[in-house]
One Martini backbone bead per residue (centre of mass of N, CA, C, O) as a GRO file, in nm:
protein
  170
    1UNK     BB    1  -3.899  -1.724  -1.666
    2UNK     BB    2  -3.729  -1.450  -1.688
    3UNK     BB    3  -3.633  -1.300  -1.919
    4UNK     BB    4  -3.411  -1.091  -2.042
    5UNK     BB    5  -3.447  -0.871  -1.857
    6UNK     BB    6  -3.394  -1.037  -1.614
    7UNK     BB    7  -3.104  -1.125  -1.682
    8UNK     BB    8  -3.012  -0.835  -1.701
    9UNK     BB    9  -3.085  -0.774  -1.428
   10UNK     BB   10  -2.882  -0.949  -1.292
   11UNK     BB   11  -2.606  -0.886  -1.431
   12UNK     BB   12  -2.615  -0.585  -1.347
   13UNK     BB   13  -2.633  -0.651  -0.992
   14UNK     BB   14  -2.342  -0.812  -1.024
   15UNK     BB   15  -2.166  -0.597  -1.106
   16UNK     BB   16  -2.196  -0.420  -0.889
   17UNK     BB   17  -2.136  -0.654  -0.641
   18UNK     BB   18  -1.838  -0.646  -0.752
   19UNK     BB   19  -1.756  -0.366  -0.754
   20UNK     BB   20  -1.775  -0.330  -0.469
   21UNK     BB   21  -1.597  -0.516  -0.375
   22UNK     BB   22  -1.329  -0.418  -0.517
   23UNK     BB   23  -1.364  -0.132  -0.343
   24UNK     BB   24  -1.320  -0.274  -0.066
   25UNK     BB   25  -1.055  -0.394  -0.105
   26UNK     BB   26  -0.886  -0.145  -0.169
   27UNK     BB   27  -0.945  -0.018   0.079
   28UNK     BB   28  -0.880  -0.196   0.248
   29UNK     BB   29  -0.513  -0.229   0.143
   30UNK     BB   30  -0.483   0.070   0.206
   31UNK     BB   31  -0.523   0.054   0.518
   32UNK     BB   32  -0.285  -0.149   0.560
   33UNK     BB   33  -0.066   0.012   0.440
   34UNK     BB   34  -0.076   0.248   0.638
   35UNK     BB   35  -0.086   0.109   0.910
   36UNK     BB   36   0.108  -0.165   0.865
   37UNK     BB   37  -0.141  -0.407   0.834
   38UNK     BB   38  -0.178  -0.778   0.811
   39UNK     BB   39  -0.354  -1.076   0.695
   40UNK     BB   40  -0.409  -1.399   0.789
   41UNK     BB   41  -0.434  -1.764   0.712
   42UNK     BB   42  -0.433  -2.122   0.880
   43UNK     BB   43  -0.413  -2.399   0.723
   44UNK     BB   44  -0.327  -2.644   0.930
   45UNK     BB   45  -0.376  -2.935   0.764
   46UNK     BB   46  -0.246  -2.809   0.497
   47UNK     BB   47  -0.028  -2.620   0.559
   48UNK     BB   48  -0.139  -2.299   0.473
   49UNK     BB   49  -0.096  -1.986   0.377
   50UNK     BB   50  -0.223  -1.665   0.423
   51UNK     BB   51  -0.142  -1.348   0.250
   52UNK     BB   52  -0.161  -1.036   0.245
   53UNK     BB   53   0.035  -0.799   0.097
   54UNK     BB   54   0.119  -0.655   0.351
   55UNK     BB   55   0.280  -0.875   0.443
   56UNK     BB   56   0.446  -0.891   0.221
   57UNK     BB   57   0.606  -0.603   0.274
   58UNK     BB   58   0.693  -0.663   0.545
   59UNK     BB   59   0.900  -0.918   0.447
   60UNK     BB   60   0.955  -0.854   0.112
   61UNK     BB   61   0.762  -1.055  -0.018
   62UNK     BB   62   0.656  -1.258  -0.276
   63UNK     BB   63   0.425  -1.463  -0.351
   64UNK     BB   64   0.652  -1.655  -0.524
   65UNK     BB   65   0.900  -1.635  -0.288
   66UNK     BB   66   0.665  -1.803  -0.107
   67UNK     BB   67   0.575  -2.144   0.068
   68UNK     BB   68   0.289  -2.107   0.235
   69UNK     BB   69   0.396  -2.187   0.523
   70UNK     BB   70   0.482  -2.201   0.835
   71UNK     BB   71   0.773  -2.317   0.799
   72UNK     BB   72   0.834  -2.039   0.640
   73UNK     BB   73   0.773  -1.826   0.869
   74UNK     BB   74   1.008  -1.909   1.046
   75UNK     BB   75   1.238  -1.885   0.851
   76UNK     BB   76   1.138  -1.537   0.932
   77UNK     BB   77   1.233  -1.573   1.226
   78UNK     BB   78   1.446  -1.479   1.464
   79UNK     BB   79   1.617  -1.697   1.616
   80UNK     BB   80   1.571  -1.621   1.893
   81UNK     BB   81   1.245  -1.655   1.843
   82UNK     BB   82   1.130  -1.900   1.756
   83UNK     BB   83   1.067  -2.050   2.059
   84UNK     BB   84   0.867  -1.835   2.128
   85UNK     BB   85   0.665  -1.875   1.864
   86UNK     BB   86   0.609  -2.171   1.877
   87UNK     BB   87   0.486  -2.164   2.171
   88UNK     BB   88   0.243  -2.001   2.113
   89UNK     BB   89   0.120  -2.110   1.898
   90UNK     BB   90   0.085  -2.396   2.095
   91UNK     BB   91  -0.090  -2.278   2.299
   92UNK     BB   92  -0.316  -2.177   2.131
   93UNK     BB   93  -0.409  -2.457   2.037
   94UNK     BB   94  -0.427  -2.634   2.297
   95UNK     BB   95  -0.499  -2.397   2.561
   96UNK     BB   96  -0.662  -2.137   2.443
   97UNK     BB   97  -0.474  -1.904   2.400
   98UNK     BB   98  -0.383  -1.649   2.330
   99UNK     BB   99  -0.241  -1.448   2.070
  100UNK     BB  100  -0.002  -1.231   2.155
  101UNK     BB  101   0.306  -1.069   1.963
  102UNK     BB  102   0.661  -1.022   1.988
  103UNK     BB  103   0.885  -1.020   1.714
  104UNK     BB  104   1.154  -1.075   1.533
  105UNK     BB  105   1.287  -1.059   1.174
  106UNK     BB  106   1.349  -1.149   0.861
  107UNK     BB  107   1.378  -1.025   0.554
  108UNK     BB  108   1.459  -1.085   0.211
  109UNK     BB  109   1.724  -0.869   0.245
  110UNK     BB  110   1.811  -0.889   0.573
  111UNK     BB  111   1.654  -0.737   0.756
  112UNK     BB  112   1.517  -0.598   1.040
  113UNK     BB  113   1.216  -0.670   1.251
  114UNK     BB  114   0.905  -0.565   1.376
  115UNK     BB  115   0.619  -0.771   1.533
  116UNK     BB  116   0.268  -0.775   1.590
  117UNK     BB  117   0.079  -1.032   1.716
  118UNK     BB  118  -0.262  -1.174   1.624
  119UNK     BB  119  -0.513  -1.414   1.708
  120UNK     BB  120  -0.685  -1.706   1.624
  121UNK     BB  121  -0.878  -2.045   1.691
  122UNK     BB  122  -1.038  -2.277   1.507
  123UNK     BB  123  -1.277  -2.502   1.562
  124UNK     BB  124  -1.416  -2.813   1.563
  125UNK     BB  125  -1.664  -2.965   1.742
  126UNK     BB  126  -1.420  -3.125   1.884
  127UNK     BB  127  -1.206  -2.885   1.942
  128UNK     BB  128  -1.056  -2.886   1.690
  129UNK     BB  129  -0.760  -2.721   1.513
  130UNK     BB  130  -0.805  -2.570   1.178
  131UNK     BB  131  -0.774  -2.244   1.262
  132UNK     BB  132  -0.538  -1.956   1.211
  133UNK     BB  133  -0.595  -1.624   1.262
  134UNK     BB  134  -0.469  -1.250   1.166
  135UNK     BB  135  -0.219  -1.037   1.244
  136UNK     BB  136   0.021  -0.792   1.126
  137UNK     BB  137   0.234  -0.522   1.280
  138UNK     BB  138   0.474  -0.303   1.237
  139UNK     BB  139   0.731  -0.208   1.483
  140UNK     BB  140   1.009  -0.091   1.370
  141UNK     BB  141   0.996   0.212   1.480
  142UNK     BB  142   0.884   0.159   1.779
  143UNK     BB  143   1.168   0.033   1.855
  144UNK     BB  144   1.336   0.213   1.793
  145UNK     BB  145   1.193   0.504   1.946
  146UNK     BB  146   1.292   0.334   2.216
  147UNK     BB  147   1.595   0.260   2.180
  148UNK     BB  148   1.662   0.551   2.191
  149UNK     BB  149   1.564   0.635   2.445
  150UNK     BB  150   1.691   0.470   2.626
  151UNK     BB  151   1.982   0.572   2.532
  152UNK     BB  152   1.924   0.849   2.646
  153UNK     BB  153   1.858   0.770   2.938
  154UNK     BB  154   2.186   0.638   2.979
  155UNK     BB  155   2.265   0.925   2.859
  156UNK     BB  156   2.187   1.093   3.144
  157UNK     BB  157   2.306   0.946   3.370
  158UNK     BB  158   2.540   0.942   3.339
  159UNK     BB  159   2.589   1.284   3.308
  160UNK     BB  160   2.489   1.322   3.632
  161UNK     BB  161   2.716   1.178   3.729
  162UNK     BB  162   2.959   1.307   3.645
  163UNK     BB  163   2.864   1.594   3.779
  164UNK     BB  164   2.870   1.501   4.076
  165UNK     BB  165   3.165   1.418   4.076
  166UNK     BB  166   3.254   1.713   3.965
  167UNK     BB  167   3.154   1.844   4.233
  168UNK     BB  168   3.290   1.663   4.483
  169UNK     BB  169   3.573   1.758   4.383
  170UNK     BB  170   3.523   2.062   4.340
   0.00000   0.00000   0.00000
């Protein structure tokens, strides 16, 4: 028998290591915050979608919100890339083939976002997917100031002939 001084310390230790675990986690979602990175996981079987807090900022919903299952996030993709989405996800279930994908979303509000994902997936002894896990990081900003450049470089192109034209004239 431990005797009480024992379970006192026991207790005393558990409460330690739940502490530091609630520390630990609050690191890991402010680290996802500030970077803009959420994790998921896919229970193929259960067919369960978990995601961190930070998904649900990335796409607007909150956990009541959302119906956690994989049909529910592809309802959040944007209608041009759902196929793009799907072939990617079943290539890497049956292929074993890397999961790294850029495609846009619908949030809840109805903006439009832009997102990469990283996944991979857990088989079970004969080789079945049972897990797909991974991360998504909102890159919609850096869609943005692509697209921003763009269009600078195609208005510094037409200028250029303009100016050219308008030597030849001159």
């Amino acid at each position: 028998p431990l005797g009480i001084v024992g379970v006192t310390r026991n207790i005393e230790e558990r409460r330690k290591v739940e502490n530091e675990l609630r520390v630990r986690e609050s690191q890991l979602a402010e680290a996802q915050r500030i970077s803009h990175i959420g994790n998921w996981v896919w229970d193929i079987e259960k067919n369960h979608l978990t995601w961190s807090d930070e998904i649900y900022n990335i796409f607007g919903y909150t956990s009541q919100s959302f119906d956690s299952s994989y049909d529910a996030f592809l309802e959040t993709v944007h209608p041009d890339d759902v196929d793009f989405v799907q072939a990617s996800v079943d290539t890497a279930l049956k292929d074993e083939k890397e999961y790294d994908i850029e495609h846009r979303i619908f949030r809840m509000d109805g903006s439009e976002g832009f997102v990469h994902e990283r996944a991979e997936v857990l088989r079970d002894k004969e080789g079945k997917p049972i897990i797909m896990q991974g991360v998504v990081q909102d890159i919609t900003e850096r869609k943005a100031a692509e697209e921003r450049e763009r269009q600078l470089g195609i208005l510094t192109a037409q200028s250029q002939k303009l100016e050219s034209v308008g030597e030849l004239a001159g």
